[in-house]
C-alpha atoms as a printed R data frame, in Angstrom:
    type eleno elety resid chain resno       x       y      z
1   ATOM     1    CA   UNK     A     1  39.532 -16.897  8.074
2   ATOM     2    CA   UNK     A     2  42.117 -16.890  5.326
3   ATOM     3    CA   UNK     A     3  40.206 -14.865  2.438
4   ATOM     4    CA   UNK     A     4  43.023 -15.328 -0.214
5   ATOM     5    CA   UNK     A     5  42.039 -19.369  0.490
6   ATOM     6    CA   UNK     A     6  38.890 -18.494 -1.088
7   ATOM     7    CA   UNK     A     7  39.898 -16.486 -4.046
8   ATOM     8    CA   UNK     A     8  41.893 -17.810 -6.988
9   ATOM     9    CA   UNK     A     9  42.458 -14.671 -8.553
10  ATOM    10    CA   UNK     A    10  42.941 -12.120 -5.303
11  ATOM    11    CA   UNK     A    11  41.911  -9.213 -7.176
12  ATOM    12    CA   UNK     A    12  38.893 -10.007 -7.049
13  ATOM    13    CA   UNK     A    13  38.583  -9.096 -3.376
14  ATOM    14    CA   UNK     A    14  38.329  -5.359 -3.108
15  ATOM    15    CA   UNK     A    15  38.982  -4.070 -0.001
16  ATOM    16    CA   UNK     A    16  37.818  -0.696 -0.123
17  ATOM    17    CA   UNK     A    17  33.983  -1.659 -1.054
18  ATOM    18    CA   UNK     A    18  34.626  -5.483 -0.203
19  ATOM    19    CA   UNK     A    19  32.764  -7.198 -3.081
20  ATOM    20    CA   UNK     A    20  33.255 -10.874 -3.503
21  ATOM    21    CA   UNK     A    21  32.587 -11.679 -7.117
22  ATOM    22    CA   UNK     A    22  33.428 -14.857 -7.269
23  ATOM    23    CA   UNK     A    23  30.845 -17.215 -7.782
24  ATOM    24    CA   UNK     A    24  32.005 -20.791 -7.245
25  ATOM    25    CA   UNK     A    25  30.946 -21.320 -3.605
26  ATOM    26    CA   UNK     A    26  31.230 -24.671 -1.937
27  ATOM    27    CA   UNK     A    27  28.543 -24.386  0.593
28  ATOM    28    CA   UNK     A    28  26.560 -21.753  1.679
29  ATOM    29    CA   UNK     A    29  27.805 -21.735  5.176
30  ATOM    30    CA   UNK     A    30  30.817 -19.926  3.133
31  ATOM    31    CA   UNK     A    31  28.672 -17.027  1.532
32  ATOM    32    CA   UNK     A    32  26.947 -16.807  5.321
33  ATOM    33    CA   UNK     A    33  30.321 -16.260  7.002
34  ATOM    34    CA   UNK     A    34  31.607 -13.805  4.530
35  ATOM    35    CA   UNK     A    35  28.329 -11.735  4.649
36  ATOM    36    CA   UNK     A    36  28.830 -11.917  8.735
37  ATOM    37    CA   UNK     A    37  32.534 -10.872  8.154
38  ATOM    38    CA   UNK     A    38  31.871  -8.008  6.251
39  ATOM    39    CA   UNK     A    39  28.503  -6.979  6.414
40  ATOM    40    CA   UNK     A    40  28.342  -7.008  3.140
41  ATOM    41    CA   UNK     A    41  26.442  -8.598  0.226
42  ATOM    42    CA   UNK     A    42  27.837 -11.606 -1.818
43  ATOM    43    CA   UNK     A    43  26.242 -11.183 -5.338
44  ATOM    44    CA   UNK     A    44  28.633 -14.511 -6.408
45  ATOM    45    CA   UNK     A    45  26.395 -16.328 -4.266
46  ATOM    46    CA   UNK     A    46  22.815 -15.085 -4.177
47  ATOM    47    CA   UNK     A    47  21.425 -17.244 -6.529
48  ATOM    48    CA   UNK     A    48  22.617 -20.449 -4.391
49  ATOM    49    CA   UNK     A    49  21.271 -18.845 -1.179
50  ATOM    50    CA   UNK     A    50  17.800 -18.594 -2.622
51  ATOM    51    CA   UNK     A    51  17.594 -22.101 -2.837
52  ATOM    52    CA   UNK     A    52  17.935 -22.178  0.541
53  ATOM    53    CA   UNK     A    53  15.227 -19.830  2.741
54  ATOM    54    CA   UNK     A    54  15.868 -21.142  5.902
55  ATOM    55    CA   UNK     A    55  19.421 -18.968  5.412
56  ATOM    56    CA   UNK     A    56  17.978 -15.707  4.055
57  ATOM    57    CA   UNK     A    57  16.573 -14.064  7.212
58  ATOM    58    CA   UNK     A    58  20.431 -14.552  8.537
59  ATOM    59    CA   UNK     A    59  21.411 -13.302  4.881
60  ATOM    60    CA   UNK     A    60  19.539 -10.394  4.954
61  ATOM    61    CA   UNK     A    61  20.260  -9.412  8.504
62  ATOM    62    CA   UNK     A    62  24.092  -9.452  8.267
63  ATOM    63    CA   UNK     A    63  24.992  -8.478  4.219
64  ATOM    64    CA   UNK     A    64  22.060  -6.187  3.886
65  ATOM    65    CA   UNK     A    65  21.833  -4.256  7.256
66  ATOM    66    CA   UNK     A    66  18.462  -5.830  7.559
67  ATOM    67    CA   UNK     A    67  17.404  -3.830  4.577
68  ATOM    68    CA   UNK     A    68  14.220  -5.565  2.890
69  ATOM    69    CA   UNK     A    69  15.193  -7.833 -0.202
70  ATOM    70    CA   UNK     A    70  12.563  -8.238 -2.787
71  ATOM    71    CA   UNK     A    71  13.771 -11.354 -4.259
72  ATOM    72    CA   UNK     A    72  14.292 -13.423 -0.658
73  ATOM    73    CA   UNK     A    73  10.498 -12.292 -0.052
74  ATOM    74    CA   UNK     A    74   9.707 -14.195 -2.723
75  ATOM    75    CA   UNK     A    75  11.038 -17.459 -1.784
76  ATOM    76    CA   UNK     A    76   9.932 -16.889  1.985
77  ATOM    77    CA   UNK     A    77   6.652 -16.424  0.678
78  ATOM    78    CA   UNK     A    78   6.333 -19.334 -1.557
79  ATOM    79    CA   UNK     A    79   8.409 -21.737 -0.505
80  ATOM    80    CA   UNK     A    80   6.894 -25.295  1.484
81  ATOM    81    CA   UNK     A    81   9.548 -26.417  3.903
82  ATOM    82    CA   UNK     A    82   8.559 -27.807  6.651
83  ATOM    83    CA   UNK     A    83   9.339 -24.333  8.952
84  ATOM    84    CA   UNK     A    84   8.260 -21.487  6.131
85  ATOM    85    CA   UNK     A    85   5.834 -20.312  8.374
86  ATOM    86    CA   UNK     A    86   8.420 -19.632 11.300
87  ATOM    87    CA   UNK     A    87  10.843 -18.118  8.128
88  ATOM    88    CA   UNK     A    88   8.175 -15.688  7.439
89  ATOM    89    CA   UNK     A    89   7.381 -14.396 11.131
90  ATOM    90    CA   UNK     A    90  10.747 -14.084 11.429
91  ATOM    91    CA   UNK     A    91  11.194 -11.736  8.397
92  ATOM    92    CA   UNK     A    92   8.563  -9.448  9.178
93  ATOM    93    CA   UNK     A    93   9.936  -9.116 13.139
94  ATOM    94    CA   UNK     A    94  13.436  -8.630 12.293
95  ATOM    95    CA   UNK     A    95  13.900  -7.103  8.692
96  ATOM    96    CA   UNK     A    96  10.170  -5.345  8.570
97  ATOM    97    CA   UNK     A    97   9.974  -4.865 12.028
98  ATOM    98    CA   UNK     A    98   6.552  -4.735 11.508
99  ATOM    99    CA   UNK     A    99   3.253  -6.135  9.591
100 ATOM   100    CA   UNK     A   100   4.110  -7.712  6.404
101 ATOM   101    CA   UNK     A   101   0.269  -7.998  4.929
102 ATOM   102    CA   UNK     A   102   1.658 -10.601  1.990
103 ATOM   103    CA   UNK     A   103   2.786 -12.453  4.848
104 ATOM   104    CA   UNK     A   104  -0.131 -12.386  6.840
105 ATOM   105    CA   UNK     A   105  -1.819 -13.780  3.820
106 ATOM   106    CA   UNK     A   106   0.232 -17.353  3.712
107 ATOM   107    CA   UNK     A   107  -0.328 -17.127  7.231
108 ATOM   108    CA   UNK     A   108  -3.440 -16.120  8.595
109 ATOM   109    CA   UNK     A   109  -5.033 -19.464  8.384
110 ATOM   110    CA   UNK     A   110  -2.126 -21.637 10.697
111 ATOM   111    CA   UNK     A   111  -3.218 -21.118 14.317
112 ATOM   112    CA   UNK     A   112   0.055 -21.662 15.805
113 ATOM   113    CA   UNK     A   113   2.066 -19.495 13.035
114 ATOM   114    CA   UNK     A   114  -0.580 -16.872 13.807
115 ATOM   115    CA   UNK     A   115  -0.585 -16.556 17.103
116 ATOM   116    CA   UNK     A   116   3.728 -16.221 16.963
117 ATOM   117    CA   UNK     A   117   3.047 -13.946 14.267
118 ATOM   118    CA   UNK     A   118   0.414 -11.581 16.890
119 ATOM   119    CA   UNK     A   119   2.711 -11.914 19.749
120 ATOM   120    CA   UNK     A   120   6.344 -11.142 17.927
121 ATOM   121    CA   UNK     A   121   5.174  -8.646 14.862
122 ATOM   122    CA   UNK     A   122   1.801  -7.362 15.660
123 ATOM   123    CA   UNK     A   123   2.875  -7.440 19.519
124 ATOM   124    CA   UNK     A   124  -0.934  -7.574 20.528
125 ATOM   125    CA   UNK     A   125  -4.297  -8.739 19.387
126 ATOM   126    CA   UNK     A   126  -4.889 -10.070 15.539
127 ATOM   127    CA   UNK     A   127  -8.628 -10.196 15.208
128 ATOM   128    CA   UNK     A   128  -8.573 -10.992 11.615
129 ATOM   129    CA   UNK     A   129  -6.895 -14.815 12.815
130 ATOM   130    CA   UNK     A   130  -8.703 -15.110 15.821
131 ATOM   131    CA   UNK     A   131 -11.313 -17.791 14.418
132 ATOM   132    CA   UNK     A   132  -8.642 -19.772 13.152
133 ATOM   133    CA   UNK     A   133  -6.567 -19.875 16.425
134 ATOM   134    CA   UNK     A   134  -9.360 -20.213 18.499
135 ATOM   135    CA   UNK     A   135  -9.447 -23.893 17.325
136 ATOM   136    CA   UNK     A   136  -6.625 -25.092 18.297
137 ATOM   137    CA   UNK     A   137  -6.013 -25.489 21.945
138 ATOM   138    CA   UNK     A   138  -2.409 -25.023 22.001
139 ATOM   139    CA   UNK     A   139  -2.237 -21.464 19.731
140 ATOM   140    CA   UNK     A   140  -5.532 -20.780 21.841
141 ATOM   141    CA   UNK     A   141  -3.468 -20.594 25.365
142 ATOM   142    CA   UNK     A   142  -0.521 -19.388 24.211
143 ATOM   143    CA   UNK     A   143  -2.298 -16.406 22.398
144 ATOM   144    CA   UNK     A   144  -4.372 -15.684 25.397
145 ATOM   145    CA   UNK     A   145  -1.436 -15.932 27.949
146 ATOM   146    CA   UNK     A   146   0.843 -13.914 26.022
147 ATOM   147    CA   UNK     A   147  -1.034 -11.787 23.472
148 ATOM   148    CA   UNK     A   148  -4.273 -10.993 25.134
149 ATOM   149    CA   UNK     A   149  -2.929 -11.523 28.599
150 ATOM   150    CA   UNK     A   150  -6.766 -12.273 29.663
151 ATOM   151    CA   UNK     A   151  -8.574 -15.036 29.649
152 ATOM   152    CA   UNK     A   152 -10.541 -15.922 26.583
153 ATOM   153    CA   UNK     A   153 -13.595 -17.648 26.840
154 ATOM   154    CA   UNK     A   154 -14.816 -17.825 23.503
155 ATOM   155    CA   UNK     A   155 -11.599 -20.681 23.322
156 ATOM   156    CA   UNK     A   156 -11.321 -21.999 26.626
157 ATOM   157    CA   UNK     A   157 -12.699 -25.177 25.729
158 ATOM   158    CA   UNK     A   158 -10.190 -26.141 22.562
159 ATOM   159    CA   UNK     A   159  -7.220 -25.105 25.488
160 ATOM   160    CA   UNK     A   160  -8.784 -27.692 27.620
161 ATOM   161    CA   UNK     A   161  -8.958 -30.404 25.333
162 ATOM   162    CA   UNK     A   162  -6.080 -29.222 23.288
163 ATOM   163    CA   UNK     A   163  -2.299 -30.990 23.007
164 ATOM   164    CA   UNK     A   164  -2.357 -32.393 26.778
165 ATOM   165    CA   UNK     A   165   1.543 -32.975 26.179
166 ATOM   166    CA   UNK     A   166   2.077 -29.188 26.435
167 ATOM   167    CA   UNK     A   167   0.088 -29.063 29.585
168 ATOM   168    CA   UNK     A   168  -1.311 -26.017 28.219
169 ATOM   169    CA   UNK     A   169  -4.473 -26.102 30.181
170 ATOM   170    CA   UNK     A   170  -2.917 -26.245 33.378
171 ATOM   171    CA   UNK     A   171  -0.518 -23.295 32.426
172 ATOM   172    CA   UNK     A   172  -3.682 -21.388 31.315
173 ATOM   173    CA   UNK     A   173  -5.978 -22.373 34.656
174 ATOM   174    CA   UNK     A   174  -2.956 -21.667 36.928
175 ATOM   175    CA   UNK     A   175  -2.607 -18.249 35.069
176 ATOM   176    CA   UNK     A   176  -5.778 -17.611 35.179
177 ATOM   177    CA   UNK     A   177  -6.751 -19.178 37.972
178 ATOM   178    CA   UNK     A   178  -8.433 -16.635 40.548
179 ATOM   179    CA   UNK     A   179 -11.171 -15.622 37.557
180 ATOM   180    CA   UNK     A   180 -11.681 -19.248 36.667
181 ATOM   181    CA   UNK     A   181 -12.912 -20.020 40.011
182 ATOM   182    CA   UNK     A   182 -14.508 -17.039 41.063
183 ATOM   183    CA   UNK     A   183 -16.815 -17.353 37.956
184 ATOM   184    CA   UNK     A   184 -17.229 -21.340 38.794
185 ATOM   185    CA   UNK     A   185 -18.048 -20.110 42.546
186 ATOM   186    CA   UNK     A   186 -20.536 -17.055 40.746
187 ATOM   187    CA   UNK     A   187 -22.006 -20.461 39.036
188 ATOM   188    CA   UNK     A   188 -22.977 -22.418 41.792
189 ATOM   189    CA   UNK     A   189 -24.857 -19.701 43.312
């Protein structure tokens, strides 16, 4: 990449802290490679990045050193794409690298962004959001396959009536399978 193309006035690149001052970016995907490049911030363009918080986890990780960044919690937290759930699991498992309770907050009450959120943060069992993703079938099975790694009964009838185009039931029975029917067989006795 030809950083002079990007700079009309070339002092402005200093090499021996590398700060980009400018501020008249063209896209993000320029502010994104720079911080990449360098590993370094881009002040110039963190006000046009924060419009966009499906960039700032990549932002963060690469300019920052995956140090935490007040102000790109703040979008994460309160912004309504369609994704912001997946933004904010992501933030708390790779910049946190742990529980992020404000998170947990916006989250706790999606079943499928919950049960992520258990299995790649918490990396076990989230009783707090159980309720909530014990009604719905899909976040039900996947949270019992790969968090609990037990069958759950309490939900075992949302993951059998739950999104049949994930087959999630049959995953769950075949996983499962050897309890399932030596309980049925205990039944019939």
């Amino acid at each position: 990449m030809n950083l002079y193309r990007l700079h009309t006035d070339r002092t402005q690149l200093l090499y021996d802290d590398i700060e980009i001052t400018r501020t008249d970016f063209d896209t993000t995907n320029e502010i994104i490679k720079l911080a990449r490049m360098f590993g370094k911030r881009i002040r110039g363009g963190e006000d046009l990045l924060l419009q966009y918080p499906s960039l700032l986890l990549s932002y963060v990780e690469n300019a920052m050193g995956g140090k935490r960044w007040k102000r790109a919690e703040d979008v994460i937290l309160n912004n309504k794409e369609e994704n912001y759930r997946a933004y904010i699991v992501g933030y708390a498992a790779h910049i946190i690298k742990g529980r992020w309770k404000a998170g947990e907050e916006v989250i706790k009450n999606n079943a499928r962004a919950a049960a992520w959120y258990a299995k790649e943060v918490i990396g076990g069992r989230w009783k707090e959001a159980e309720d909530v993703i014990k009604q719905d079938g899909r976040a039900a099975g996947v949270y019992a396959m790969n968090v609990l790694n037990e069958r759950w009964p309490a939900a075992e009838e949302a993951i059998q009536n739950g999104n049949q185009d994930t087959n999630i039931w049959e995953r769950y029975r075949r996983k499962f399978q050897e309890e399932i029917e030596t309980e049925w067989l205990d039944s019939k006795r």
